[in-house]
Structure formats: structure tokens, C-alpha cells
N, C-alpha and C positions, 0 to 999 in steps of 0.2 A: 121405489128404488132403494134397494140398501144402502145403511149405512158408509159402508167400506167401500161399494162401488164408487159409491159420489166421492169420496173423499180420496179414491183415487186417479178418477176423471179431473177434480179440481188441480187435483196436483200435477196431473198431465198439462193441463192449462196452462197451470205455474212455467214450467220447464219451457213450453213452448214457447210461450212469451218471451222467457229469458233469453233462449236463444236468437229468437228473432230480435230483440234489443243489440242482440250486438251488430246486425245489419246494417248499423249508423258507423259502424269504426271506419271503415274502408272508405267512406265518401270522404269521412272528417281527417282520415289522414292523408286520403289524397290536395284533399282544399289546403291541410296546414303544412305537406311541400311544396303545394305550388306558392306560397307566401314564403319560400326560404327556411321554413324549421326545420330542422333534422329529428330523423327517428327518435334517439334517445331523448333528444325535449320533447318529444309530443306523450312515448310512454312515461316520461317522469311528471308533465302536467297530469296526466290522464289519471294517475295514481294520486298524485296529493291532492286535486281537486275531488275522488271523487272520497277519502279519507276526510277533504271538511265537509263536504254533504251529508255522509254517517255523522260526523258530530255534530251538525244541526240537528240531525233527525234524534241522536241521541238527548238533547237537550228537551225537545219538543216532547218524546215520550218518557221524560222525567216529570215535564210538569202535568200529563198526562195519567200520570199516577203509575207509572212503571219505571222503576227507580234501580240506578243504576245496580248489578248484580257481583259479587266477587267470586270469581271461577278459579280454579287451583291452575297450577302454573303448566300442567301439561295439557289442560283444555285449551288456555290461550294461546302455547308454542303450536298446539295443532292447527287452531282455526290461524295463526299466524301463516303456518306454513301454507293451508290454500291460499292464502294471499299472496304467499310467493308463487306457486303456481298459476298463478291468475297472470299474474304480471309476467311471470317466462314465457308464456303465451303470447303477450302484447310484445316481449320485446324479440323474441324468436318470428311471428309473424311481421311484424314493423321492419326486421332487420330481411326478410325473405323479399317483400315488396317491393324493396328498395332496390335486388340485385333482380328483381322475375318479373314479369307479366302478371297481371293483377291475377287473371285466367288460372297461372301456371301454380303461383301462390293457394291460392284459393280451394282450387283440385286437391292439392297435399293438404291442405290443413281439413277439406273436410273428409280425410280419412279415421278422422276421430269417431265416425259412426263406426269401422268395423273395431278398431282400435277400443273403444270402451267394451265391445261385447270380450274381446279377447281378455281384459280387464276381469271382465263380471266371470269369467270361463276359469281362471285361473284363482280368482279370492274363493269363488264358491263352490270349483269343483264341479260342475255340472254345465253339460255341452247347452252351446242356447238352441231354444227351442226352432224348429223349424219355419213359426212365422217371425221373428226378431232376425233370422238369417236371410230371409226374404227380402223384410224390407230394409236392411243394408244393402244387400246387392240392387233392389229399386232404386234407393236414393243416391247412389254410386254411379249408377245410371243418371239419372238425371242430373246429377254433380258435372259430370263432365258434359253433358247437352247445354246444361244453363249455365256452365262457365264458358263457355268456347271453348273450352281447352283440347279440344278433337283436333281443330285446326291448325294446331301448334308442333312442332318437333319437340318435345321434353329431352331430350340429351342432347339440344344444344345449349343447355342453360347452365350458369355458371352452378356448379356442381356444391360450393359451401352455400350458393342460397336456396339451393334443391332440398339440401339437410335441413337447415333452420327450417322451414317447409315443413318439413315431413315431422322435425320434432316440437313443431307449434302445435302438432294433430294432437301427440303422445301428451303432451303435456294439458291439452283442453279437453282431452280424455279423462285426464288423471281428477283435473279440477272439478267435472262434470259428479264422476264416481265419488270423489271424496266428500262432496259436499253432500253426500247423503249418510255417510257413514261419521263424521262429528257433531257428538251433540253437544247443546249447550243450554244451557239452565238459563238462560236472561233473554230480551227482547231482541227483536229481530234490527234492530238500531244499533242497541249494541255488537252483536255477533259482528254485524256486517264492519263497524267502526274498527274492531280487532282483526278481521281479517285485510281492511285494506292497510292500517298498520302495519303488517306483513309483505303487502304489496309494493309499499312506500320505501322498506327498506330494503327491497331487491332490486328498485328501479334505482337505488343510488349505484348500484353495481354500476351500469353504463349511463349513469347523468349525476355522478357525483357532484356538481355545481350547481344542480336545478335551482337549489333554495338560493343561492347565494347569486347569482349570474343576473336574476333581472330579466330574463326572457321570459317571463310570463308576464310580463308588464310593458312588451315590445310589440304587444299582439296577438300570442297565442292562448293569452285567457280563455277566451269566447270559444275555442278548439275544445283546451283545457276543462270546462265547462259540460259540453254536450259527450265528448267521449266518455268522461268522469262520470257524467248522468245514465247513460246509456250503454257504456262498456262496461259499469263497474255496479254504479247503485242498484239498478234495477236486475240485471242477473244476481250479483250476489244473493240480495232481498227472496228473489225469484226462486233460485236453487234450492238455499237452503232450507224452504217451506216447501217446495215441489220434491225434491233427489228421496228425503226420508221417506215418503212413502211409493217408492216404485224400485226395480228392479233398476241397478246401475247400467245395463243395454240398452233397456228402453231410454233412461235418461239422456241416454247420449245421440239416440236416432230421432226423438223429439226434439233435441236443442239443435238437429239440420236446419230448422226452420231459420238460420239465419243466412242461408244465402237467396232463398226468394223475399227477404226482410230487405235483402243487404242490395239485391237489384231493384227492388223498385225505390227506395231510398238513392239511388242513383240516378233513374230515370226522371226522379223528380227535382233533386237538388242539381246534377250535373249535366242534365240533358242530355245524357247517352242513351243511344239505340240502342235496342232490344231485336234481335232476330227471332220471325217466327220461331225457328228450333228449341231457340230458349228460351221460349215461353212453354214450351212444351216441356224442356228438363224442367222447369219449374213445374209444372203440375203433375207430373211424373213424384221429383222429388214428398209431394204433398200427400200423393195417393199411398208412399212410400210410409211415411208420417202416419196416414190415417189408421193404413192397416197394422203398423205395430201396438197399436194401438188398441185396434178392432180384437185382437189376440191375447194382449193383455187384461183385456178388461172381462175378456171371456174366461181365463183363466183363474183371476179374481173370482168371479159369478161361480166358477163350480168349488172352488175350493171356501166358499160360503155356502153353502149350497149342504142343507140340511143329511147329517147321517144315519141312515134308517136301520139296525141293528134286526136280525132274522127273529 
């Protein structure tokens, strides 16, 4: 196997994974309303807890012999600003949840799959290829089979959490794209520490009290905790070692992967049904998954692919 192949299979990995880790939010934020927490303390814990996780890990890979690195001040406002992206995401979906149907929420935010090609169409100039437009409309498909959301009347819903909705997609698009296109010269502990840095001070925007209030010492630690772990450590980590080596389209049709992450993390922790149908959007969505994949990696292979001069 080549080279470049494998290392961008691994990478496809990466993303996957990423995205299927955020499959945990939507359980954990349903568990920390029904305990009485409001949205903006759940995305203000979910940010600072998952900002002291990066500084453990930061600490752990200094004594590790990767020592801290000093980056010029537009590297850090950059990888800062995906952290703010990250977090307008948690708090544009949080705030959508709260006014929609899980279903209804769901369906709009995974419009990030067509949303990032329209991204990669416009930074680079060049229409996506006919299998990356494929398997958007697959996973579009099976988005609305494995959410229920067929079932539902969509314009009877409160129309400001339709938006929030619709610009949690834009915005985990942008986060998906970006996080391939900043680099950064230091360990993957650190990046991640600076970019939730970033996240931390966008979630004071609607939880200016977090630090101060005491509510994460009332019960929402343990929330605080597994989102921070799961919504933040592990994609970040994820992205930023997966997005650099693949097309920003595909990045964003790989990290579908978290709403068959995000149902069976509910079938297990909340004991909801699953209808045959959407078990089928799930595999739908997968085979969606597979093939941009299958097309990608083809494309890799010939553009490696030995040139034989007459």
C-alpha cells in the first residue's frame, strides 16, 4: 500500500471517529435538562471542562518530552477563533434543542454535510466531484430516515429555533473546514489547550457567571465532564490530525458519522426506541460514509500513480 494512501485512510479514521464522539452530546444534554440545567451552563461547563482536560494533557506531554512551543500571535487568534466556532455550534445547537424536537434540530444541523462541500466549492474554485455529491445527497437521505424527522411538519416550528438550527450546520461546517486549513508548529495538547481557550471565551457571551455562580458544583460536573471529553477533547485532537490531510468535503461527510454514534448512545444510556426505518437511515447514512470515501481514496491512488513520459 502506499504511502499517501494509508496516511490518508488513517486520516479518514481520524474524522470519523471525531465526528462520531460528538454522538454523546445530545444524550448528555438531554440527561443535564432533565436535572434542571439550562443550556448556557451546560455549553459553559462543556467548554471549561473540556479547556482543563487540554491542560492536563498539556502537562502530561511536557513531561513527555514535548515542551511547551511559542506560536506568533496570528497562529494563536486563529486556532482561538476555531474554538470559537466550536462553541457557536454547542451554543446555536443547545439553544435550537431547547425550542425543536430533537428530530427537527438534528436534520438542520446535519446539513453541514452539503454545507462544507459548498465551503470546499468556493475556497477552491473547483465544482465537487460527482462521487462527494453523491454521497451528500445518501447521507441527506438517511439523515432524515434515522432522525424521524419525515414524520414531522417543519413549518410548524418556532421559526428563531429553525435558524439557530440551520446556522449550528454553517457553523460545524466552517469548524470541520478550518481545522484542516491551521497549522500549528507544537503538540497536539497544546493546539487543542488554545483552541478551547477560544471556546471558553465565547461561551461567556451566554454564561457570563459560569466561573463565578457555583453551578458546576450543584451537579453538573459529571455532565460537564463527559461532553468536555467527548464534544471537545477528542474531536478537536481528532480533526486537527485528520482535516490536514483530506479534501474539506470529504471532511465534513465523514464527521456524519455522528448521528448513528449519537442514536445508539441513546438506545443505550436513555432506553429509546429505534424504528426499523431508522435503522435503515442509519445504514444508508454509512454506505453514504463509505463511498466518499471509496472515491477519495481512488483519486489519491491515481494521482500517485506513476507518470510514464512517450
Amino acid at each position: 500500500m502506499r504511502a499517501g494512501l494509508k496516511v490518508q485512510r488513517i486520516s479518514a479514521l481520524e474524522v470519523f471517529v471525531g465526528g462520531a464522539c460528538y454522538g454523546a452530546n445530545a444524550t448528555m444534554y438531554k440527561l443535564a435538562y432533565g436535572d434542571g440545567f439550562t443550556w448556557p451552563q451546560v455549553v459553559g461547563c462543556q467548554m471549561w471542562f473540556a479547556a482543563a482536560l487540554f491542560g492536563i494533557a498539556v502537562i502530561a506531554s511536557c513531561f513527555l518530552g514535548k515542551p511547551w512551543a511559542f506560536l506568533n500571535g496570528r497562529v494563536v487568534l486563529r486556532l482561538m477563533g476555531l474554538g470559537a466556532l466550536s462553541c457557536m455550534t454547542a451554543i446555536l445547537y443547545c439553544f435550537a434543542m431547547s425550542r425543536l424536537p430533537v428530530a427537527v434540530a438534528l436534520t438542520l444541523l446535519f446539513q453541514f454535510t452539503w454545507i462544507g462541500l459548498v465551503i470546499q466549492t468556493i475556497t477552491t474554485r473547483r465544482p465537487p466531484r460527482p462521487i462527494e455529491a453523491i454521497a451528500v445527497a445518501v447521507i441527506l437521505i438517511g439523515t432524515v430516515l434515522a432522525s424521524g424527522a419525515y414524520e414531522v411538519d417543519i413549518a410548524s416550528y418556532d421559526a428563531v429555533g429553525l435558524i439557530a438550527a440551520f446556522m449550528s450546520a454553517v457553523s460545524c461546517a466552517l469548524f470541520v473546514t478550518m481545522s484542516g486549513r491551521v497549522k500549528a508548529l507544537c503538540s497536539s495538547a497544546q493546539r487543542g489547550l488554545i483552541v478551547c481557550l477560544g471556546s471558553c471565551l465565547a461561551s461567556l457571551i451566554v454564561c457570563p457567571d459560569f466561573l463565578t455562580s457555583g453551578v458546576v458544583f450543584s451537579g453538573l460536573a459529571p455532565y460537564g465532564l463527559v461532553v468536555g471529553f467527548f464534544g471537545m477533547l477528542l474531536p478537536v485532537l481528532l480533526f486537527g490530525l485528520g482535516s490536514p490531510n483530506l479534501p474539506a468535503g470529504i471532511s465534513t461527510v465523514l464527521a456524519a458519522s455522528e448521528l448513528p454514534s449519537g442514536m445508539l448512545v441513546s438506545v443505550m444510556i436513555l432506553g429509546e426506541s429505534v424504528e426499523p426505518l431508522q435503522w435503515i437511515g442509519v445504514t444508508v447514512i454509512l454506505l453514504g460514509v463509505a463511498a466518499s470515501q471509496s472515491g477519495c481514496s481512488k483519486t489519491a491512488a491515481r494521482s500517485e500513480a506513476p507518470q510514464h513520459s512517450c
